[in-house]
Residue, then its C-alpha position, 0 to 999 in steps of 0.5 A: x514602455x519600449x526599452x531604449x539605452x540612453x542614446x541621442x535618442x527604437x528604438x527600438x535605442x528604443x535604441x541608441x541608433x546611428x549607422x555603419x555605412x548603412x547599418x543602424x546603430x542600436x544599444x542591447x543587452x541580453x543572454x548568452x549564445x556562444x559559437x565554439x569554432x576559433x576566429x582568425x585571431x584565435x579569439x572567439x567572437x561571442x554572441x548573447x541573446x537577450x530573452x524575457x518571459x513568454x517571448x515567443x521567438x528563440x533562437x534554435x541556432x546561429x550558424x558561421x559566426x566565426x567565419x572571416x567573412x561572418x558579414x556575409x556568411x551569418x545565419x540565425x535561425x530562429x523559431x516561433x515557440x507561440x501558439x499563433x503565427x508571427x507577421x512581422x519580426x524587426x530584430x537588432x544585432x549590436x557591436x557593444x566593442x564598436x563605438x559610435x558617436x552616441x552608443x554602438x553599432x549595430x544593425x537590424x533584421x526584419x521579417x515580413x510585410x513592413x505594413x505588419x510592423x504596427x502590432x495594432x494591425x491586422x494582417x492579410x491572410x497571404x501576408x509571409x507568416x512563421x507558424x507555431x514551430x516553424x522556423x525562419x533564418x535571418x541573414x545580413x542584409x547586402x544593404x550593410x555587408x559592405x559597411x560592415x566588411x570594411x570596419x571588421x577589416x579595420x578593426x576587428x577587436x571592435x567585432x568580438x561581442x555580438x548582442x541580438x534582441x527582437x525589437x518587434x514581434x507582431x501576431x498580425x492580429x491587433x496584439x504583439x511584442x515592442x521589446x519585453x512588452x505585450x501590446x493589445x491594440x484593443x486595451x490602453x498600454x505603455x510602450x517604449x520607445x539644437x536643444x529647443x525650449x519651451x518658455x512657460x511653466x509646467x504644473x510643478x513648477x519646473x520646465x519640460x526641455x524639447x532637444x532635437x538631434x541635428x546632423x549636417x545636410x539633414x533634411x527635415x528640421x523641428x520648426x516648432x514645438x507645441x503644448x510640451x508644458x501642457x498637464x495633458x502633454x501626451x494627448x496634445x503635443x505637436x511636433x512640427x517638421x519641415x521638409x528642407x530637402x529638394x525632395x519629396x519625403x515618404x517616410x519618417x521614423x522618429x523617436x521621442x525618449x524619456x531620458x530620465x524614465x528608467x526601462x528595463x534595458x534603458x530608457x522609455x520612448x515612444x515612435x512617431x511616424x508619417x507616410x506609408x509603413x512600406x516605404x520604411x525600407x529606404x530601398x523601395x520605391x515609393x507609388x506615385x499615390x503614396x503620401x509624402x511631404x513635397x519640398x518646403x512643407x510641413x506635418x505635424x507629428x502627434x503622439x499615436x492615440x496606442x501610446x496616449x493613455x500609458x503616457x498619462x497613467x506614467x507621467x502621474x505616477x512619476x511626473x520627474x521621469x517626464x521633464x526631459x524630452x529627446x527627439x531624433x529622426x531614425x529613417x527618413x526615405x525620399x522613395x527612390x532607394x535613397x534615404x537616411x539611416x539617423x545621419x547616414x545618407x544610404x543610397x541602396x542602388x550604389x551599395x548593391x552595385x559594390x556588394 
């Protein structure tokens, strides 16, 4: 399954996630890649990268880390040691030293055409790409190099330690990375990734318990919660979500985490979405075609058909790992270059303005 630490819920901490003006907040761990220039305050910043056998990006070098404007200034390169291309890169950089209401900070890096996030897709053949040995630089976004600015002026011991990881790695054909797990679109496989309960019993006699994250002016709310005490919960679940904003909504990112399902860097979870890959990215604008949720509607979130069947093989191995259930919505984008980042409201035309 798709590691995430404990958090309010990746994911990707599938992912503990919330935001730094417009920086996710994420939880890691990895292995160590040390920059040996002096910081101004004669203490070096340090940075890990968490590996896992046959990963098919490292990282070859990480350029300005000690740099007094590192914000702005960071490099890491990284290369493609696989023997077919990458499509879509989503990588996190966390700050373990700086707290957050429910983990640490961090941000997030991305690489490609946002539709190739889903490994289960094939890319187009003029999609961006890394080649076999090529390599790609990734940078801080200008979305968060104000955000970050600030709080390392505020407190610089809190941006001493900095841990990378690469959430997704997508081959562009049906098959990639969603943490150290190998995803074949084709084959069944586990993936990781106001408290609401359900009143009727469980096969074992014990309840399943629903929490929902809220946050104050949230736009989308849980309405309902149905079959969570179904023996065949994976492939019946449904989550209800009203839009409660003013504003149409074109994309939704949410997690489901298994608090007490023990992964690798955490616990397991899976994501759930609505409306177009592409508008993801809160600082795109939506088409007028593309799907959203007006006002006062709602969806019903389900549990994708690429997670169901390791859901089940999981859940009857170790059904007490499945009896608490953590729900929160990561990004939620009104396709105007507005949106939330968990519950950070991010208006990306005003960041860029004074950046």
């Amino acid at each position: 399954m798709l590691p995430l630490k404990a958090a309010f819920g990746t994911f990707t901490t599938l992912l503990k996630v919330l935001v730094i003006c417009a920086s996710l907040i994420v939880s890691i761990k990895g292995a160590l890649i040390m920059s040996t220039a002096q910081s101004p305050s004669d203490e070096e910043r340090k940075f890990k990268s968490k590996e896992f056998p046959d990963m098919p990006l490292r990282v070859r070098k990480v350029k300005n880390l000690q740099s007094e404007t590192w914000p702005n200034d960071l490099k890491i390169e990284v290369e493609n040691v696989s023997n077919k291309p990458i499509y879509f890169i989503n990588a996190v950089l966390e700050f373990p030293d700086d707290p957050a209401p429910n983990g640490s900070s961090g941000i997030k890096f991305k690489f490609g055409n946002p539709e190739n996030m889903d490994t289960a897709r094939i890319a187009q053949p003029d999609d961006e790409h890394v080649d076999p040995g090529k390599t790609v630089v990734l940078t801080i976004s200008e979305i968060y190099r104000k955000g970050l600015t600030v709080r390392q002026q505020k407190l610089p011991h809190n941006f001493k330690k900095l841990d990378f990881w690469f959430e997704i790695i997508s081959f562009g054909d049906g098959t990639g990375y969603e943490g150290s797990q190998l995803l074949d679109s084709k084959k069944p496989v586990l993936i990781k990734g106001a408290l609401m309960m359900s009143t009727a019993q469980s096969p074992s006699g014990q309840e399943r318990k629903f929490k929902s994250k809220e946050f104050p002016d949230m736009p989308v709310r849980v309405r309902q919660v149905k079959n969570v005490q179904s023996e065949n919960w994976p492939n019946e679940l449904q989550i209800e979500i009203e839009n409660v904003s003013t504003k149409p909504i074109y994309f939704i990112n949410a997690v489901l985490s298994f608090p007490d399902d023990p992964a690798p860097n955490g616990i397991s979870g899976i994501l759930l979405q609505y409306g177009r890959l592409e508008n993801l990215d809160i600082a795109r604008v939506a088409a007028n075609g593309d799907e959203h949720l007006g006002p006062g509607e709602t969806t019903t979130l389900v549990i994708s058909d690429t997670y169901k069947k390791g859901l089940v093989t999981k859940e009857k191995k170790a059904p007490q790992d499945f009896k608490k259930f953590e729900f929160w919505f990561d990004s939620i984008s009104f396709g105007n270059g507005t949106g939330f980042q968990l519950d950070q409201f991010v208006d990306t035309k005003k960041l860029k303005n004074e950046n």
